[in-house]
MARBA-269963 format. One record per atom (N, C-alpha, C, O): residue in one letter; chain; atom name; x, y, z. Coordinates in nm, 2 decimals, padded with zeros to 4 digits. Example, Ala and Ser with C-alpha at 12.3 -4.5 7.8 and 13.67 -1.06 7.14 Angstrom:
BEGIN
  rest  kette  atom      px      py      pz
     A      A     N   01.32  -00.57   00.78
     A      A    CA   01.23  -00.45   00.78
     A      A     C   01.32  -00.33   00.78
     A      A     O   01.42  -00.33   00.85
     S      A     N   01.28  -00.22   00.71
     S      A    CA   01.37  -00.11   00.71
     S      A     C   01.29   00.00   00.79
     S      A     O   01.34   00.11   00.80
# end
This chain:
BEGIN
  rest  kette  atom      px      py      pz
     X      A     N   28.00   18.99   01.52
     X      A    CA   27.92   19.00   01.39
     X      A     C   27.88   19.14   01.36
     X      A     O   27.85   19.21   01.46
     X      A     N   27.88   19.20   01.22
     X      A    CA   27.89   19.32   01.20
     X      A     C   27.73   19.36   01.22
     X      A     O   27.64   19.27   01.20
     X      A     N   27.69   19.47   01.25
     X      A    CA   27.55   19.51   01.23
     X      A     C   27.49   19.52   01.15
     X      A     O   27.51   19.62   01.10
     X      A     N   27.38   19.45   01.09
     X      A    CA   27.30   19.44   00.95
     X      A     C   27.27   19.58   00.90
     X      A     O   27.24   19.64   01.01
     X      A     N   27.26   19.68   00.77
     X      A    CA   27.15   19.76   00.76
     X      A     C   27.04   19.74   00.75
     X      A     O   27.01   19.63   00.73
     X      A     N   26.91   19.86   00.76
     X      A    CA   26.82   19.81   00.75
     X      A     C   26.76   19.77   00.60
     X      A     O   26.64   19.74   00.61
     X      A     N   26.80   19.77   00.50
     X      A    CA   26.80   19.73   00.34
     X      A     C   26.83   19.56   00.35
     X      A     O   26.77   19.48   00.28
     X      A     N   26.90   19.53   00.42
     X      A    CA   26.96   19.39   00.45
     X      A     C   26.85   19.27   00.52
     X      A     O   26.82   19.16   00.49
     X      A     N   26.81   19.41   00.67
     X      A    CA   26.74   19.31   00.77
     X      A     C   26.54   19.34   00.69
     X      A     O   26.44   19.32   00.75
     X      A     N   26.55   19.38   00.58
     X      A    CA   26.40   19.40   00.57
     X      A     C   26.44   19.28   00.45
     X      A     O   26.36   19.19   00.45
     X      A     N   26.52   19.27   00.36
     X      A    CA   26.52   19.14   00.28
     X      A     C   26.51   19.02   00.31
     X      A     O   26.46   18.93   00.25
     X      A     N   26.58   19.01   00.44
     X      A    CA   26.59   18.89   00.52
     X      A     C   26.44   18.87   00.58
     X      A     O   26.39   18.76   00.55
     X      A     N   26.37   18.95   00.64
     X      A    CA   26.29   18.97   00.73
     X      A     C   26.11   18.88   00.57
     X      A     O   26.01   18.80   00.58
     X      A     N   26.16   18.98   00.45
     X      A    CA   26.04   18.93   00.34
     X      A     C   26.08   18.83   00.29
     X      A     O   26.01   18.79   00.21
     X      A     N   26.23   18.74   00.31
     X      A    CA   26.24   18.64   00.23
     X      A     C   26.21   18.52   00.36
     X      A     O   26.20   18.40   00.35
     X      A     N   26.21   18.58   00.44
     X      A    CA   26.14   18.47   00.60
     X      A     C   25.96   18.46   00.59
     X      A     O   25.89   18.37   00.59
     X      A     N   25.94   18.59   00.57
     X      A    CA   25.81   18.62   00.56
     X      A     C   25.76   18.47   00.40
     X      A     O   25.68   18.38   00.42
     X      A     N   25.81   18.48   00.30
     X      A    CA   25.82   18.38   00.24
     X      A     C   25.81   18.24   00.26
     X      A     O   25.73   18.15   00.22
     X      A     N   25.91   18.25   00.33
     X      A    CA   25.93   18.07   00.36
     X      A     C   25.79   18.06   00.48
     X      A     O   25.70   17.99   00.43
     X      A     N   25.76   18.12   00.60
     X      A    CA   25.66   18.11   00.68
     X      A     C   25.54   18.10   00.59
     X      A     O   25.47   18.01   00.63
     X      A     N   25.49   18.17   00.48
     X      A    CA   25.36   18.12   00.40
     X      A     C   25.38   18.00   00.31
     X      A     O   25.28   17.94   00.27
     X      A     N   25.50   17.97   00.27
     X      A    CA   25.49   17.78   00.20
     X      A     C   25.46   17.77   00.36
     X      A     O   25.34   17.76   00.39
     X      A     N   25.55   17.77   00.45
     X      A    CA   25.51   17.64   00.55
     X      A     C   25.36   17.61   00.58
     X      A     O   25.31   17.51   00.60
     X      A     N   25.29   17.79   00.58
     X      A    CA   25.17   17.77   00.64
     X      A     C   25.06   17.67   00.57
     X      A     O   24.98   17.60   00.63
     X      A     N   25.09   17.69   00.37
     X      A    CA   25.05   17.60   00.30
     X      A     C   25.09   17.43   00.37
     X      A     O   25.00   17.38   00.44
     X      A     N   25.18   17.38   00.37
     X      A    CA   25.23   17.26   00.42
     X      A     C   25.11   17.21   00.52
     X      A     O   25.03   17.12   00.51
     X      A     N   25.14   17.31   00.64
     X      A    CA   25.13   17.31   00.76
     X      A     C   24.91   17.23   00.71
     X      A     O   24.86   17.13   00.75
     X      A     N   24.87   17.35   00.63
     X      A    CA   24.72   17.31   00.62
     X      A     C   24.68   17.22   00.52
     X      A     O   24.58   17.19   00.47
     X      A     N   24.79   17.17   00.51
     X      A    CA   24.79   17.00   00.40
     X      A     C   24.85   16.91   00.50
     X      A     O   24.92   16.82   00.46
     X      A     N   24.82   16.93   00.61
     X      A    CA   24.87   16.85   00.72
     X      A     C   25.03   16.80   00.72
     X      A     O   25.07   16.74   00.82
     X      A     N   25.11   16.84   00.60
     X      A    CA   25.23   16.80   00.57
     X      A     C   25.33   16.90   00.70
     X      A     O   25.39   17.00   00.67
     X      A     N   25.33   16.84   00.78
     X      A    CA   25.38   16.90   00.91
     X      A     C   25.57   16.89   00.91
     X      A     O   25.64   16.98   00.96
     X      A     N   25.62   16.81   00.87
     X      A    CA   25.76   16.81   00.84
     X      A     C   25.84   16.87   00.71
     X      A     O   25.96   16.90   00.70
     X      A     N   25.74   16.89   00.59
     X      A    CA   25.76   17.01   00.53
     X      A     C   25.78   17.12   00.58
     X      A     O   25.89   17.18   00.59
     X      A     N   25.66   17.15   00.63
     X      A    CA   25.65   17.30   00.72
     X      A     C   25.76   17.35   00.78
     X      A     O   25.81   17.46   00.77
     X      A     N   25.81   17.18   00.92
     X      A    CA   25.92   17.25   00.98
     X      A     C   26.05   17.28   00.92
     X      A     O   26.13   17.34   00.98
     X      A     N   26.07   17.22   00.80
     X      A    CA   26.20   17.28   00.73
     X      A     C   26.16   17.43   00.66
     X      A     O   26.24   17.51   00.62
     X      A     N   26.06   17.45   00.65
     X      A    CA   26.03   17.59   00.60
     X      A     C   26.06   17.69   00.66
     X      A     O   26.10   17.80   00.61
     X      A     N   26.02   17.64   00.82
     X      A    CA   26.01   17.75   00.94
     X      A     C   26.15   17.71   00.97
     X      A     O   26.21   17.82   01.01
     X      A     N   26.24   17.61   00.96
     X      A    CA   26.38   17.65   00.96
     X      A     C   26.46   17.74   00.91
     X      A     O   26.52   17.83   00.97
     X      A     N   26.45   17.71   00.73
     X      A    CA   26.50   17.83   00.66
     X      A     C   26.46   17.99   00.73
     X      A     O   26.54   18.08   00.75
     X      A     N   26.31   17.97   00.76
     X      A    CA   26.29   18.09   00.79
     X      A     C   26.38   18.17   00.93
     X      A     O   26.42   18.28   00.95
     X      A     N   26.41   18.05   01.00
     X      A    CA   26.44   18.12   01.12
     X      A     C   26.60   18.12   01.09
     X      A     O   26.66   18.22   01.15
     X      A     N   26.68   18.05   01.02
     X      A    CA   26.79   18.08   00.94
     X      A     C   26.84   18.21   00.88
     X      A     O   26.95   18.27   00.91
     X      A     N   26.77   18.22   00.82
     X      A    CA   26.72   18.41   00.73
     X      A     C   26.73   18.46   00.81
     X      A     O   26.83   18.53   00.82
     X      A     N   26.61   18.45   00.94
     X      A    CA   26.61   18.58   01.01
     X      A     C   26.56   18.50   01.17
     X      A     O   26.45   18.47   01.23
     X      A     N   26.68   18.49   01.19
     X      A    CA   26.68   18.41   01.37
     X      A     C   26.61   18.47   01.47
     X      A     O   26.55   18.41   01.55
     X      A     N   26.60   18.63   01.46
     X      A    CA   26.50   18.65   01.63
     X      A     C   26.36   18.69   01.49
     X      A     O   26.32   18.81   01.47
     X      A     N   26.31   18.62   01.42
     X      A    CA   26.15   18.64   01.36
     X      A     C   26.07   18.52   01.46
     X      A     O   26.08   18.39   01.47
     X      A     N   25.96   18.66   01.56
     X      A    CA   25.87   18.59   01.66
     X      A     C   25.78   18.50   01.56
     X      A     O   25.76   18.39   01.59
     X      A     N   25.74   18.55   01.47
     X      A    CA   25.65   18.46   01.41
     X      A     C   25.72   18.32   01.40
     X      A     O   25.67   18.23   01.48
     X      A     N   25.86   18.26   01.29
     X      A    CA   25.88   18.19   01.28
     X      A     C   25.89   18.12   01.42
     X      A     O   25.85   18.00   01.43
     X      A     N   25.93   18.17   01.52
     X      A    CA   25.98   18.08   01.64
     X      A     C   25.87   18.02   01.69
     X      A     O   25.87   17.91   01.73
     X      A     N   25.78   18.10   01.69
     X      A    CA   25.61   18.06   01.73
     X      A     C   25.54   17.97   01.64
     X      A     O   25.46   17.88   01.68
     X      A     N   25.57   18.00   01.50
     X      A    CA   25.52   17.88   01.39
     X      A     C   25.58   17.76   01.42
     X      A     O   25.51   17.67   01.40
     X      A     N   25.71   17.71   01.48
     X      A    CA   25.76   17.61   01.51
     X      A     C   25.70   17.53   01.60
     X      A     O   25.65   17.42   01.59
     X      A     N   25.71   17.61   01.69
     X      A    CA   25.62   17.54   01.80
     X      A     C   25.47   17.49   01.81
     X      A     O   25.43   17.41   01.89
     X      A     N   25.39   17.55   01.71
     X      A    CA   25.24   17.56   01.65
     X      A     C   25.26   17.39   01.60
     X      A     O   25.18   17.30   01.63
     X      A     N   25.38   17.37   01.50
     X      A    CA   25.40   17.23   01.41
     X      A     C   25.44   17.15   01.50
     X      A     O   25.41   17.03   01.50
     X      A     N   25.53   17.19   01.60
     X      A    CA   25.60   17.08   01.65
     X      A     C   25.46   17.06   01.76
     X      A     O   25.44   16.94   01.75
     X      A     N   25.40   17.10   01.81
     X      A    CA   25.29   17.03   01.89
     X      A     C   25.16   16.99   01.81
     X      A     O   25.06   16.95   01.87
     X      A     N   25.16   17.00   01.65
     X      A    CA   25.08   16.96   01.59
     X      A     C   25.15   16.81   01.55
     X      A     O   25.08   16.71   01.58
     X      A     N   25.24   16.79   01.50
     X      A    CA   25.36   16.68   01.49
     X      A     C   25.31   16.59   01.62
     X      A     O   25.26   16.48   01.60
     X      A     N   25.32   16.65   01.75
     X      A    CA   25.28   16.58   01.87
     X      A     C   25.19   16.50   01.89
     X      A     O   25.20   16.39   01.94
     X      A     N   25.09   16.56   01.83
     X      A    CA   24.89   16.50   01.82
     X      A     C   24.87   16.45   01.74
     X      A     O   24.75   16.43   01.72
     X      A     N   24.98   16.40   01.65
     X      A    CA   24.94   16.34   01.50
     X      A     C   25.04   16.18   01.59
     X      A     O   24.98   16.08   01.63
     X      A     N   25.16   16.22   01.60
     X      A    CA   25.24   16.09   01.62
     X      A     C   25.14   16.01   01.74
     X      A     O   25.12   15.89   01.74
     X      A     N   25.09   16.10   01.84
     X      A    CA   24.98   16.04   02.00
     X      A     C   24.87   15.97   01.90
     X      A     O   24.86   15.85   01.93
     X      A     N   24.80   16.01   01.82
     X      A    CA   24.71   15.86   01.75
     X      A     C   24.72   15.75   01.63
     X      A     O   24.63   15.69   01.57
     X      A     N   24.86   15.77   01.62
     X      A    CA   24.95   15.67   01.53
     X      A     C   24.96   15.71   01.41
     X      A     O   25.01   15.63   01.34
     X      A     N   24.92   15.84   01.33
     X      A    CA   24.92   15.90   01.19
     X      A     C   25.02   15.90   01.15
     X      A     O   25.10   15.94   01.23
     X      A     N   25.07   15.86   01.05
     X      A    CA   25.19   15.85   00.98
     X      A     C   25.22   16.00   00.90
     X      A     O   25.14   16.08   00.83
     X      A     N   25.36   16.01   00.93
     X      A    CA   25.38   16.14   00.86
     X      A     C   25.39   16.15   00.64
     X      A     O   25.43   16.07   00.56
     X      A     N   25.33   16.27   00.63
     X      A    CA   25.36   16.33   00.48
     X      A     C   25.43   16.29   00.41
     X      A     O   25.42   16.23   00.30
     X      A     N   25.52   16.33   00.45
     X      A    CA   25.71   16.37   00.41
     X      A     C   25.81   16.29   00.52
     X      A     O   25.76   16.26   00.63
     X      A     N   25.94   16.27   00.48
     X      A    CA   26.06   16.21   00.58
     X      A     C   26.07   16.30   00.73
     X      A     O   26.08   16.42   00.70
     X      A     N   26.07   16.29   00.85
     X      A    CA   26.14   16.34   00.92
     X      A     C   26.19   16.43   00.92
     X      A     O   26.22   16.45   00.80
     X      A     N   26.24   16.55   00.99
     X      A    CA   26.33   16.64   01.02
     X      A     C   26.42   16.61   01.11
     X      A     O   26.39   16.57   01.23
     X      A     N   26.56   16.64   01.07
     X      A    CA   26.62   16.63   01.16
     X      A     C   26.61   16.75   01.29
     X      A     O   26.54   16.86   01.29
     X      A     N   26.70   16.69   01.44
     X      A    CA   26.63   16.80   01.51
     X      A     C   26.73   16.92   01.49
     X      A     O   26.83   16.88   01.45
     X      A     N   26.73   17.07   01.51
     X      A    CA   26.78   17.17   01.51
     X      A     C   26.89   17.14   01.62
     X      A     O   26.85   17.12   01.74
     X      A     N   27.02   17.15   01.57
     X      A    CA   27.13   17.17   01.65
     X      A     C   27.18   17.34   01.73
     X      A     O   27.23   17.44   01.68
     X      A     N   27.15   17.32   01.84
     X      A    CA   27.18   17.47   01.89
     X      A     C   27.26   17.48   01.96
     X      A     O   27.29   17.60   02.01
# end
């Protein structure tokens, strides 16, 4: 894979930065499966962004503590990330 410029990896990097503030909205409307497709795209855009990889995990163990006292989710499901 060719090496990104840096013109390239800073669009990707603010259009991640994007998708991570919808999700964080989501995320504080408790809509937690929103979110994690947000923090997908984001990590999509821009695969090694520490933030998004860390926002994932922030939802997916919040997803955890919702499903442990029977709360029904927001939105449909996510499918899981194929890696």
């Amino acid at each position: 894979m060719p090496e990104l410029d840096d013109a390239t990896r800073q669009e990707r990097r603010k259009k991640a930065g994007e998708h991570l503030k919808m999700a964080d909205k989501l995320f504080k409307a408790a809509d937690y499966e929103g979110a994690v497709r947000l923090v997908r795209l984001a990590m999509e855009t821009d695969p090694h962004n520490p933030y998004a990889i860390a926002y994932e995990e922030r939802v997916r163990y919040a997803i955890e503590k919702r499903d442990a006292v029977g709360i029904p989710p927001l939105s449909p499901p996510t499918p899981p990330i194929q890696q």
